[in-house]
C-alpha positions as CSV (number, residue, x, y, z in Angstrom):
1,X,-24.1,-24.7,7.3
2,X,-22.7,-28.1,6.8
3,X,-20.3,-30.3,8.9
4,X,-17.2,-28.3,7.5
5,X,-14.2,-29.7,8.2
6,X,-11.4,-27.5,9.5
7,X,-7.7,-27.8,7.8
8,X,-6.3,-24.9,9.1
9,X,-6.1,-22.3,12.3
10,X,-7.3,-19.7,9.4
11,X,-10.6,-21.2,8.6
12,X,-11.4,-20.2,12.1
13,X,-11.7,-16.8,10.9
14,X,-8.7,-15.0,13.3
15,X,-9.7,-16.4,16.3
16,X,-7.7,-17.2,19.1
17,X,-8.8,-18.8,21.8
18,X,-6.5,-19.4,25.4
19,X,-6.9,-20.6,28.8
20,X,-3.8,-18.3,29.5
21,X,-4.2,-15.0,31.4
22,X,-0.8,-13.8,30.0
23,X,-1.6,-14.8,26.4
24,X,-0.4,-12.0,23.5
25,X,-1.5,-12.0,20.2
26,X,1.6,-12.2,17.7
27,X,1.0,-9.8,15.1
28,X,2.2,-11.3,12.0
29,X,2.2,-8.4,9.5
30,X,5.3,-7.0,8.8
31,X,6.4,-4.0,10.5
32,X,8.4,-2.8,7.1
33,X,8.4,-3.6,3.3
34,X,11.8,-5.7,2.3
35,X,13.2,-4.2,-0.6
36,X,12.4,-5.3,-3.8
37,X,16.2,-7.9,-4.2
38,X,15.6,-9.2,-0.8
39,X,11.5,-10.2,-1.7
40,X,11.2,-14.2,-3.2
41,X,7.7,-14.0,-4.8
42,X,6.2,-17.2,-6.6
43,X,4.1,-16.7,-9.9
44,X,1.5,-19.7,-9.4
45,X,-1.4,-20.7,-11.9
46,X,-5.1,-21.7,-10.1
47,X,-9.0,-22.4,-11.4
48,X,-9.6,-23.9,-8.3
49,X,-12.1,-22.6,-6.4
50,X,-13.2,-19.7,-8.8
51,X,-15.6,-21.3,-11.3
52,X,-13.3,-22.7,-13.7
53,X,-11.9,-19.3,-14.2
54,X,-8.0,-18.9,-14.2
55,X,-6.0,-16.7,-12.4
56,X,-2.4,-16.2,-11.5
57,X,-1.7,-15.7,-7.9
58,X,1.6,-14.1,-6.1
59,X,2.2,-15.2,-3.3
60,X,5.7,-14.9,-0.5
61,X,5.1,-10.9,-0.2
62,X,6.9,-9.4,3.0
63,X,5.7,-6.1,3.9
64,X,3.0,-3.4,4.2
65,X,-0.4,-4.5,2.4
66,X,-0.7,-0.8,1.1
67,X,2.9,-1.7,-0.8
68,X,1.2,-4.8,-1.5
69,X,-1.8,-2.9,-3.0
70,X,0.7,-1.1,-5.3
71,X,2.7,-3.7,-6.4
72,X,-0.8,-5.1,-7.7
73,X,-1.7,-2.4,-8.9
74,X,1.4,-1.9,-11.4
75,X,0.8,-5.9,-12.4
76,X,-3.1,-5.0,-13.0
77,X,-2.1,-2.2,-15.1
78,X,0.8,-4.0,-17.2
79,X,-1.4,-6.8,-18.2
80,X,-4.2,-5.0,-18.6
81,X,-6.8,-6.9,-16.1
82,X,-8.6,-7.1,-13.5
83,X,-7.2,-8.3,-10.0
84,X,-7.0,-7.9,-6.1
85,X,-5.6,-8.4,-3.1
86,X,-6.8,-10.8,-0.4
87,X,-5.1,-12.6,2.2
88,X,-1.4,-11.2,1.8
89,X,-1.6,-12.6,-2.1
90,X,-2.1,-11.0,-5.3
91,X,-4.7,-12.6,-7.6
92,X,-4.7,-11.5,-11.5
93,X,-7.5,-12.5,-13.9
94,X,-6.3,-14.6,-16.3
95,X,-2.8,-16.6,-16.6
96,X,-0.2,-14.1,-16.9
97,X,2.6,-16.1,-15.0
98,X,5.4,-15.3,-17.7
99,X,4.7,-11.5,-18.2
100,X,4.0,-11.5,-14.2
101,X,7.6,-12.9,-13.6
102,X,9.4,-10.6,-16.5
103,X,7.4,-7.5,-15.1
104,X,8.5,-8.7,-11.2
105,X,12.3,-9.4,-12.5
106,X,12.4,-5.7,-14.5
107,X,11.4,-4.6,-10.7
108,X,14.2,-5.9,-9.1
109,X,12.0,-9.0,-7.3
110,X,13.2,-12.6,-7.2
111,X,10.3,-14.6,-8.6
112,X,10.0,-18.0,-9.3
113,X,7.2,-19.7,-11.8
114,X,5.7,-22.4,-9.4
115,X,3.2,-24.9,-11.3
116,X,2.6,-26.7,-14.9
């Protein structure tokens, strides 16, 4: 591997390293899924990172990642793509910000179209 530089506590992989005997992890999933009104989801647009391909990521999610798994799951099936789930976002194939933020808005989310 190559000198990588680090720009975040994440690239460490989920390692947490302390000096203090009394150090506790804080768990930052969340314990409960908010309800759909009190979510705020962003729609974003990205090729970065991914080969040139596009993809629309959603991303602000507060809750369980199996509600997570559904959510993206119903967005897969309305568009009629491919996606997943990694790191507490939802990545479609393809850029299907508008129908992502009518489908999320006909669900009761607050969604906002972030990007170009």
């Amino acid at each position: 591997m190559g000198n990588k530089k680090l720009s975040s506590l994440d690239d460490l992989g989920g390692f947490v390293f302390s000096t203090d005997d009394d150090f506790e992890l804080e768990n930052n999933q969340a314990e409960e899924t908010l309800s759909s009104k009190e979510q705020y989801l962003e729609a974003h647009f990205s090729n970065k990172g991914r080969g040139g391909k596009v993809v629309t990521v959603v991303k602000g999610f507060v809750g369980l990642e199996e509600d997570l798994k559904i959510l993206a799951k119903l967005l897969k099936v309305k568009c009629g793509v491919g996606g997943s789930v990694k790191d507490n976002e939802i990545i479609i194939q393809g850029n299907y910000r508008d129908k992502i933020v009518q489908i999320l808005q006909k669900e009761g989310y607050n969604v906002k179209r972030v990007g170009g």
